[in-house]
VOGU-3710 file (C-alpha; in Angstrom, 3 decimals, decimal comma):
1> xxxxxxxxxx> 0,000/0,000/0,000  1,409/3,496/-0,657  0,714/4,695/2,982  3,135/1,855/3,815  5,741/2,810/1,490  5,505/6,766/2,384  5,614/5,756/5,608  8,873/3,434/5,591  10,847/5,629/3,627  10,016/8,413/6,364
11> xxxxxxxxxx> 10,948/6,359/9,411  14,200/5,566/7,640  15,256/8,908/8,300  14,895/9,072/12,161  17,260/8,646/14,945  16,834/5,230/16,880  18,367/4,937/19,916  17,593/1,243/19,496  15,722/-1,409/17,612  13,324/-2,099/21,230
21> xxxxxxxxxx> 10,357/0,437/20,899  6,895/0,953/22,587  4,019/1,697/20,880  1,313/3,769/22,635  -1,733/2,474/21,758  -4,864/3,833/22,532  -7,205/2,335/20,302  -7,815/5,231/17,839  -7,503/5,123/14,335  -4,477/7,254/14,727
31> xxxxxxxxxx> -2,847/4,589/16,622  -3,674/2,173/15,524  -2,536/2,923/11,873  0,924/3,191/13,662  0,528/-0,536/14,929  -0,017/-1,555/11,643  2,587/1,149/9,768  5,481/-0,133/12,376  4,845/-4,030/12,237  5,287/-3,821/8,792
41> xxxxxxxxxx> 8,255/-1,476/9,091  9,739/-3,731/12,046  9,717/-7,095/9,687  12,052/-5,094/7,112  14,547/-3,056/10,072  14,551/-6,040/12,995  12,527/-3,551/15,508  11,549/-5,211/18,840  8,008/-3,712/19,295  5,025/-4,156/22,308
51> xxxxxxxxxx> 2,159/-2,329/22,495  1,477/-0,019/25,368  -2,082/0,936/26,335  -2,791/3,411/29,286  -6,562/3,026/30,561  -7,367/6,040/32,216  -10,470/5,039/33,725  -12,342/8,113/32,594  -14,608/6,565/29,640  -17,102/4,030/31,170
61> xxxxxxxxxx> -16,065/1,920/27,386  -12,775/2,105/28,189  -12,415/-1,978/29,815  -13,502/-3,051/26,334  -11,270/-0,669/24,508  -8,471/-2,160/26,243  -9,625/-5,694/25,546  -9,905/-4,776/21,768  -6,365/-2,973/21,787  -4,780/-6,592/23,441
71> xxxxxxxxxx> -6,525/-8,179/20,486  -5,319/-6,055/17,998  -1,724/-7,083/19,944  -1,987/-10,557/19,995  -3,394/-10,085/15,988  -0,146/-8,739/15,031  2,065/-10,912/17,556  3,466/-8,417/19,684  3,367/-8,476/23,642  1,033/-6,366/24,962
81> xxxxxxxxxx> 1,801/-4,107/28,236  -0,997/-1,851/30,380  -1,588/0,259/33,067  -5,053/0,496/34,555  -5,697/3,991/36,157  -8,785/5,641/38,253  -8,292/9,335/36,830  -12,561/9,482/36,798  -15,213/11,081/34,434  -14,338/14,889/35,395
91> xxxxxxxxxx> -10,520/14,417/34,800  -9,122/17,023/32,454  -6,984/16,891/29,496  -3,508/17,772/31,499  -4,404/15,564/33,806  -4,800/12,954/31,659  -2,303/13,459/29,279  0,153/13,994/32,248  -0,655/10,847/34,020  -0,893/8,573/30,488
101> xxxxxxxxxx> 3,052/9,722/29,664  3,845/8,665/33,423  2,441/5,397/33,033  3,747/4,864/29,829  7,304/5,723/30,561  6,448/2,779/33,325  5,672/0,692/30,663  8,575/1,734/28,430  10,864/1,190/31,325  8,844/-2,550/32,048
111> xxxxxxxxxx> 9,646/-3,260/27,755  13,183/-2,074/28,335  12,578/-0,208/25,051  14,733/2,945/24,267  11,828/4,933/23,462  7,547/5,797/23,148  6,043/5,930/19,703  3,079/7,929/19,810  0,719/8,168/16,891  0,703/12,446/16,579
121> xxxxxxxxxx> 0,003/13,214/13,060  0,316/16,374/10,582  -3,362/17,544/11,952  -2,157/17,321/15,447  0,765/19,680/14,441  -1,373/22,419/13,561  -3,543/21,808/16,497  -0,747/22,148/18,997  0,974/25,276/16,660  -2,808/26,883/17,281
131> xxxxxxxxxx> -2,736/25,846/20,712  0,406/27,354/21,833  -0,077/30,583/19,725  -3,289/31,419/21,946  -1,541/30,278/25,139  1,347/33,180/24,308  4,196/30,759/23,788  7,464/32,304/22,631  8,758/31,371/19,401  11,073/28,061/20,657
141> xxxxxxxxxx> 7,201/26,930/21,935  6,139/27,589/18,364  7,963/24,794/17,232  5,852/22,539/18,550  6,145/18,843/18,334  9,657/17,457/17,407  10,130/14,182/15,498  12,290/12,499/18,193  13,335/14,228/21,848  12,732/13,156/25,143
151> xxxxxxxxxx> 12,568/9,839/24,337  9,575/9,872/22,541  9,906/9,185/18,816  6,586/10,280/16,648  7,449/9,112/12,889  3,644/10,274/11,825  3,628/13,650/11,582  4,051/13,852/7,703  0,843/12,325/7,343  -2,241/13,920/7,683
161> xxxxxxxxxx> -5,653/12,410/9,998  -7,724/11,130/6,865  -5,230/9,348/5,239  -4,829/7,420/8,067  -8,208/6,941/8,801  -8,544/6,174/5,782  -5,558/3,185/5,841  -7,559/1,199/8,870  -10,859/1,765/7,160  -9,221/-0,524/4,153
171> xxxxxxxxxx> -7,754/-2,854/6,139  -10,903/-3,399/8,487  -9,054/-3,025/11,498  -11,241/-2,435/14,467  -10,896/1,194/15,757  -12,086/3,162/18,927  -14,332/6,752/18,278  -13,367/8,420/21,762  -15,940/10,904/21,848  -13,698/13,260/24,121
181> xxxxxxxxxx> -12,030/14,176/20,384  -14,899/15,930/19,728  -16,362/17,542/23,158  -15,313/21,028/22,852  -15,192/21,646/26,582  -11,437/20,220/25,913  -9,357/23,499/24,150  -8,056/20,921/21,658  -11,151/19,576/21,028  -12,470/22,909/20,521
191> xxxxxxxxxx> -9,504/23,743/18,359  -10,191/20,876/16,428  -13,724/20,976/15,843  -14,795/24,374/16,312  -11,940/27,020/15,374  -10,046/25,123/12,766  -13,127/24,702/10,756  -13,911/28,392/11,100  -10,310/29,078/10,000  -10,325/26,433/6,945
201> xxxxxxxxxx> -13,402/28,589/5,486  -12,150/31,606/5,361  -7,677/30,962/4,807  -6,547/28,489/2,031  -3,967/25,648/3,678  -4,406/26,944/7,085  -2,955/24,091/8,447  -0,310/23,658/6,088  0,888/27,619/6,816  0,428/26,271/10,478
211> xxxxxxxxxx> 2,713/23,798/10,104  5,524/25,959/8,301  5,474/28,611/11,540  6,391/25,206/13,359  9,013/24,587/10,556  10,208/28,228/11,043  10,318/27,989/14,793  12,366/24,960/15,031  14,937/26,025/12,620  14,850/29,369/14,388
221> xxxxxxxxxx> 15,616/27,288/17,392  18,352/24,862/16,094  20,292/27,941/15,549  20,047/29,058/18,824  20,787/26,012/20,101  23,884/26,182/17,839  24,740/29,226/19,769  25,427/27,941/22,956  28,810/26,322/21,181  29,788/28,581/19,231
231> xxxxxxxxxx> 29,666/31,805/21,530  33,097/32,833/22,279  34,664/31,856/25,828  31,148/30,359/27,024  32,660/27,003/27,541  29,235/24,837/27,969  29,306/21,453/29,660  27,173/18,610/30,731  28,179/16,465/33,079  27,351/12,606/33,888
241> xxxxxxxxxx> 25,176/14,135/36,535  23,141/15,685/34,026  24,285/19,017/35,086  24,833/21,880/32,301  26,987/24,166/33,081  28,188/28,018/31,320  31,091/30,442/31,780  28,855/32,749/34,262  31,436/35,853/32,993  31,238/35,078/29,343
251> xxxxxxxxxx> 27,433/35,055/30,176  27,467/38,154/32,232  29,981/39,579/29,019  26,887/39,775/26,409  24,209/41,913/25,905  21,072/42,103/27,644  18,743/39,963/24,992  21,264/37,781/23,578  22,368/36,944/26,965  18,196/36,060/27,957
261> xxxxxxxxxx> 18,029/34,310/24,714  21,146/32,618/24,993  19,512/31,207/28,919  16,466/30,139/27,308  18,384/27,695/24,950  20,469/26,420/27,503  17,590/25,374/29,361  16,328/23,519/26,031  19,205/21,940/26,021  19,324/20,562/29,004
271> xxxxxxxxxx> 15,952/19,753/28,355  13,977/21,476/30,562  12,789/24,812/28,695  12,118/28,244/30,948  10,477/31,100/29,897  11,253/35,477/29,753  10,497/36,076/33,092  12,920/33,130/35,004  15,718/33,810/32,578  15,369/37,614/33,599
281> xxxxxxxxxx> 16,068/35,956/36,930  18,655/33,749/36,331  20,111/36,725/34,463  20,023/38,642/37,531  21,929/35,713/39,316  24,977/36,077/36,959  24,700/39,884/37,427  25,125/40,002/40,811  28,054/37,311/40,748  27,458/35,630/44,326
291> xxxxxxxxxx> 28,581/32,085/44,329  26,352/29,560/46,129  23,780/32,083/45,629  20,833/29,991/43,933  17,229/30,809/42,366  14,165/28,210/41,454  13,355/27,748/37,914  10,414/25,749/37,465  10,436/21,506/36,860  11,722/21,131/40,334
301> xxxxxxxxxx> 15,063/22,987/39,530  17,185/25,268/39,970  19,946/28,085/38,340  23,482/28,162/40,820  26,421/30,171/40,100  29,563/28,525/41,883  33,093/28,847/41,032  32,234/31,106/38,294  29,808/29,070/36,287  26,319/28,968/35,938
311> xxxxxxxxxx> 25,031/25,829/36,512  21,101/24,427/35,786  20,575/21,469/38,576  18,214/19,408/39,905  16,812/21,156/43,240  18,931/19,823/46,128  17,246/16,330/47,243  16,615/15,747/51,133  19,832/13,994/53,036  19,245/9,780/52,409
321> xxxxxxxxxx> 19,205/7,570/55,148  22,254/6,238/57,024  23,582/2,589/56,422  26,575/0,186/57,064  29,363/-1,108/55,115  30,237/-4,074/56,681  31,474/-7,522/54,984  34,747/-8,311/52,724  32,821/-7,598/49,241  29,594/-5,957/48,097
331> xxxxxxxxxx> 27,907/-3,081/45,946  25,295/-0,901/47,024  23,202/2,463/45,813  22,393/4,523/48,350  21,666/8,576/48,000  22,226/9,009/44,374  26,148/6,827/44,828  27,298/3,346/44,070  29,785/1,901/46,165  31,970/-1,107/45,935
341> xxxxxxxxxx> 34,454/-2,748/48,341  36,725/-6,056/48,069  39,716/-7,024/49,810  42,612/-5,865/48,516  46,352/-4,745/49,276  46,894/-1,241/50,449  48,442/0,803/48,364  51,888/2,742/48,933  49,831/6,076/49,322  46,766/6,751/49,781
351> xxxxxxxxxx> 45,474/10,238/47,940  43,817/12,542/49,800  40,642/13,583/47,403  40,876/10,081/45,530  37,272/8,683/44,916  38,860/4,944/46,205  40,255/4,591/49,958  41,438/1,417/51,876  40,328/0,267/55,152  42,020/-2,100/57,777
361> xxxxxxxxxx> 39,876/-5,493/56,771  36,635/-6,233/59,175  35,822/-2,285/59,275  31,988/-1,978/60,315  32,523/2,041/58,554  28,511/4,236/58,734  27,917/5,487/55,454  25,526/8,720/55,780  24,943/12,453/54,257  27,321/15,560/54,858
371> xxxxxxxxxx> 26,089/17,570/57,879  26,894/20,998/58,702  29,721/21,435/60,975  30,837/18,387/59,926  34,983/18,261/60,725  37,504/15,595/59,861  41,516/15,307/59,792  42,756/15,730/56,673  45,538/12,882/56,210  48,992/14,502/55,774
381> xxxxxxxxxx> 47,556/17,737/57,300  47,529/18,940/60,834  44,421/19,838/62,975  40,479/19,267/62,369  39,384/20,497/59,696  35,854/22,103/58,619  33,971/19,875/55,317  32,515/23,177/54,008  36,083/24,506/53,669  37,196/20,923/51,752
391> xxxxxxxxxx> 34,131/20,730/49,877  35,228/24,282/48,296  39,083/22,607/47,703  37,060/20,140/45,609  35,060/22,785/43,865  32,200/20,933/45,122  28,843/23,488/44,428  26,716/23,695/46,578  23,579/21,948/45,240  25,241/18,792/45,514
401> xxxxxxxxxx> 27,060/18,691/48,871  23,782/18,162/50,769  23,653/14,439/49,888  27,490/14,012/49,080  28,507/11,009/51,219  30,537/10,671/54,260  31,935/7,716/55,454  32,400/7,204/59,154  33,608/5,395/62,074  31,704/5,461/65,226
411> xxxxxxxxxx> 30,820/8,828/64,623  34,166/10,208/63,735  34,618/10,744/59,555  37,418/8,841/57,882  36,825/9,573/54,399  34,770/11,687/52,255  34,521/10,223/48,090  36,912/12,057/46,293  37,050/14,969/48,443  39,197/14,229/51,241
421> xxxxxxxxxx> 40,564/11,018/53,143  41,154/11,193/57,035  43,907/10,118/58,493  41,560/7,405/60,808  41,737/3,741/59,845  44,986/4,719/57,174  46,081/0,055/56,968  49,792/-0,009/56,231  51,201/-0,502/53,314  51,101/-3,803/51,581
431> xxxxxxxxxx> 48,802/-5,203/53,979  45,462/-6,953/53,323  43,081/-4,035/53,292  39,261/-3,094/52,416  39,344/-0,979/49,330  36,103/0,807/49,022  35,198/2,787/45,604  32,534/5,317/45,004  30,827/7,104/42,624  27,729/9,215/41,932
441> x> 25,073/7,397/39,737
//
């Protein structure tokens, strides 16, 4: 069928981060055209597909909907994953659609796939283009719906509702009409049925000239993005920790919009977009140049400057519970760290801010959060010293020190990972030790 063949050639062209996918399947023509389009896609490029359906618990149909989509599974021979949820009748679109991606990146994680194929199409484009334009997004928001980001990989937007409709109608594959598509108390239901329609009357192509402001938008936005590495001196880095991090002076160094602009697509990148009004604060931040100093913005994050770089972080999580280390081997994540430990020689030296230490063998060592006031004895170094003052040695920020672990000995600290080792519990050389590594996760 041509659909098939458009459609093949198309998915061709995407990014995969690996051949096991999950296919969100409500039951709607829309998706389940994609069943069909990606089984016959997956025969020809080896995919690894299952079928994901989300039941929200809103329609009182929706039991036999999911019934029919685990048919339409088992039809094709792919295994068929669910999540049963209680949102109720009055449950709202964000709601919804907030709660469906949670469960399905549940499921996703269940399949082990590397990413959820959702069935948005070219009419949804416009829709969401529309959407954004009367919610006052900027032009980045304008952009709309990408192909493939955030794990989600949508390989139908070339191809518009009726074609699609029309591709199950052929094939007599059973679909579900969810009539919340067309109850205009939803704003894209009432986008879609009542101002679109309106629009189409009286503007030739509207959607297609909606679609090309998205086009517009996210090539205005690649460049942008291309910005942050190619600005002079701003150094940008992203760290295992997903941490990404600017030169706060080179930032400080431009001019008022390109330096607001130039915040806005950092966030993007790191993927977690802000708008005018908390880049005018972050802005402010690298203005006033004092490190530590911290402000919120939004997704449960926050903007630090420390040691003269601005740094977008998760917001600071609460200390973790205390635990042992005890026994001659083991592995254990605790806090956001893994840590290992084995018997093994002691070394000549030990370093001092090494992220591997060596205990005398039987050591029953506490494992548990930094604390303020927290003081150890820095080996090779004389007196008690304060952690703060080590954790700025390290160039440690801030953000992270509140769950940074510190290993202990009836109450008296021995070692903190690759920030400083005590001179407690130091086995002599040669001698069979407990070597203990860690590392954040």
């Amino acid at each position: 069928m041509e659909l098939r063949a458009s459609f093949r050639a198309h998915f061709g062209t995407l990014p995969l981060p690996s051949r096991r996918l999950l296919l969100a399947v409500s039951g709607g023509p829309d998706s389940v055209a994609l069943l069909d389009l990606m089984h016959e896609a997956g025969d020809e490029l080896a995919l690894e597909l299952a079928v994901g359906h989300v039941d929200h618990g809103i329609h009182r149909e929706s039991g036999a909907v999911a019934r029919q989509v685990l048919a339409l599974a088992a039809r094709y021979g792919v295994p068929y994953l669910s999540r049963a949820l209680s949102l109720g009748e009055d449950a709202g679109e964000t709601e919804a659609r907030r709660a469906r991606y949670a469960a399905l990146q549940e499921l996703r994680d269940e399949w082990g796939a590397s990413a959820i194929v959702t069935a948005h199409h070219a009419d949804d484009q416009a829709e969401t283009v529309l959407m954004r334009v009367l919610g006052g997004s900027g032009p980045a928001g304008l952009a709309a719906m990408p192909a493939a980001a955030g794990g989600i990989l949508r390989p139908l937007l070339p191809f518009r509702r009726d074609e699609l409709a029309r591709h199950v109608q052929e094939l007599e594959l059973p679909v579900w009409d969810d009539p919340a598509n067309r109850d205009s108390r939803h704003d894209r239901a009432w986008i879609r049925t009542v101002v679109l329609p309106v629009l189409r009357n009286r503007i030739a192509d509207v959607d297609g000239r909606l679609r090309r402001v998205a086009a517009h938008a996210r090539a205005d936005r690649a460049a942008w993005d291309a910005v942050l590495d190619a600005l002079p001196g701003l150094d940008l880095r992203r760290d295992p920790a997903d941490v990404v991090s600017v030169s706060a002076a080179a930032l400080a160094r431009l001019d008022r919009p390109l330096a607001l602009a130039t915040i806005r697509a950092l966030s993007r990148r790191w993927g977690r977009p802000i708008g005018p009004r908390r880049a005018g604060r972050v802005l402010a931040l690298v203005e006033r140049g004092g490190s530590g100093t911290a402000v919120p913005v939004g997704h449960n994050a926050v903007a630090e400057l420390a040691f003269g770089r601005l740094r977008l972080v998760d917001a600071p999580a609460t200390a973790a519970p205390s635990w042992e280390l005890a026994g001659d081997a083991g592995e254990r994540v605790a806090g956001g760290w893994r840590f290992r430990w084995r018997r093994s020689p002691a070394p000549e030296r030990q370093p001092r801010e090494s992220a591997t230490a060596w205990f005398p063998p039987r050591s029953v060592l506490g494992v548990r959060s930094w604390r303020a006031g927290d003081r150890l004895r820095p080996l090779g170094g004389t007196g008690r010293r304060l952690l703060v003052r080590c954790f700025q040695d390290a160039r440690v920020p801030r953000s992270a020190r509140a769950t940074w672990p510190v290993v202990e000995l009836e109450g008296v600290i021995a070692w903190v990972p690759g920030v400083c080792r005590s001179d407690l519990l130091v086995p002599a050389p040669g001698v069979e030790a407990l070597r203990v590594d860690a590392e954040p996760v």
